[in-house]
GUROTOR-275509 format. One line per field, with one value per residue (C-alpha): x, y, z. Coordinates in pm, 1 decimal. Layout:
N
x X, ...
y Y, ...
z Z, ...
This chain:
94
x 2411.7, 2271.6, 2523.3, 2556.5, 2382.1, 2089.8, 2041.6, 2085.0, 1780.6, 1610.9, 1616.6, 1536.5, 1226.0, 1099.3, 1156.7, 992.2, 843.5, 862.0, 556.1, 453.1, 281.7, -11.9, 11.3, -177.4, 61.6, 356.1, 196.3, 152.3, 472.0, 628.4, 432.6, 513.1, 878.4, 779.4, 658.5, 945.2, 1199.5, 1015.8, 997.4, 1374.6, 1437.3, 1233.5, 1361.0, 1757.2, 1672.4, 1540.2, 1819.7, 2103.8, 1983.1, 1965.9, 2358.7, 2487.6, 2318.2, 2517.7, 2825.7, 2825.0, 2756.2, 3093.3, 2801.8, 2994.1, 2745.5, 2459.2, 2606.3, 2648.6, 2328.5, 2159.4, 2361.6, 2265.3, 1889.5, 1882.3, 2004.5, 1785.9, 1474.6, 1639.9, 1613.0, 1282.2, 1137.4, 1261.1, 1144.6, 796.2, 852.7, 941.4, 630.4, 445.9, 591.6, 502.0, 153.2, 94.2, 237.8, 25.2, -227.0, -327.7, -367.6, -67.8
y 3282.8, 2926.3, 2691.5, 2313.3, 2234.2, 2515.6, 2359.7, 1995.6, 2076.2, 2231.7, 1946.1, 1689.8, 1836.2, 1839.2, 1485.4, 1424.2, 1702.2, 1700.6, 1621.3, 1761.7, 1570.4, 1672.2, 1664.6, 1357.7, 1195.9, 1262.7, 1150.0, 843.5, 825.3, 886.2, 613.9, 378.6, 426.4, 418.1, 82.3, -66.0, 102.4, -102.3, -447.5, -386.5, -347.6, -640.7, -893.4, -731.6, -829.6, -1190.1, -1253.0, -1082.8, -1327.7, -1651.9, -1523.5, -1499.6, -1833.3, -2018.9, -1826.4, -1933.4, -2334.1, -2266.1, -2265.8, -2085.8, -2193.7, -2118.9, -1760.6, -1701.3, -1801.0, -1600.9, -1296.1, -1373.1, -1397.0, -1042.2, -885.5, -1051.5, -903.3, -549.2, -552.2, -710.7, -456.6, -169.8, -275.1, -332.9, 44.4, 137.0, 1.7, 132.0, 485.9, 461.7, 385.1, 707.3, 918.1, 782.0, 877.8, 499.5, 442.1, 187.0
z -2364.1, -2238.5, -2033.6, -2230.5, -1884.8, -1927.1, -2314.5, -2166.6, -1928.1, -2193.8, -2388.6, -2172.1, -2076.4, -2420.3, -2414.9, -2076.8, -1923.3, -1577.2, -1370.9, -1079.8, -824.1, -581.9, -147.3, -164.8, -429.0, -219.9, 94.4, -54.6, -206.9, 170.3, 276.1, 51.5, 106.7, 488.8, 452.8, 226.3, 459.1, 755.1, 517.9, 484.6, 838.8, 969.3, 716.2, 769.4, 1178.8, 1095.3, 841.4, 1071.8, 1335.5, 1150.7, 1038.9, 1360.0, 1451.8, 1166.9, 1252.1, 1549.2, 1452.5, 1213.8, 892.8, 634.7, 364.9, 522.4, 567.7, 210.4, 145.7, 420.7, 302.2, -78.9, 25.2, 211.3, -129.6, -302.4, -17.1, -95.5, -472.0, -424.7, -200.9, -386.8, -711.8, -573.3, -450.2, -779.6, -952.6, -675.1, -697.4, -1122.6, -1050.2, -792.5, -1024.5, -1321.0, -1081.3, -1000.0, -642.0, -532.4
């Protein structure tokens, strides 16, 4: 006898079969991760400093709007990795 979690799997990849992807699909994958991990990074740094700059001039706004635009770079960035990541699997080049 199945498990509901054996019969869940079951169904869900009658629904959407899993794909597998080739060496060269995951390489690219990695290094478009790679890259968005770096984008992160570098615009964290330049945001990070421009906070501690209006901390220290007592800019509470600014702040708030400095921290408001670095979530806004994160969702950004990974939603452009997202789309990205689609279009290797399709089998599109990214």
């Amino acid at each position: 006898m199945k498990s509901a979690y054996e019969l869940a799997m079951e169904r869900l990849n009658k629904t959407s079969p899993t794909v597998k992807l080739t060496d060269t699909q995951k390489k690219e994958i990695a290094e478009l991760e790679s890259r968005c991990a770096a984008k992160i990074a570098e615009r964290e740094l330049v945001i990070n400093d421009e906070i501690a700059k209006a901390t220290a001039k007592g800019e509470f706004d600014e702040i708030e709007k400095l921290q408001k635009q670095l979530i806004s770079d994160r969702k950004s960035a990974q939603a452009d990795l997202e789309e990205k990541r689609a279009k290797v699997r399709e089998g599109k080049h990214a």
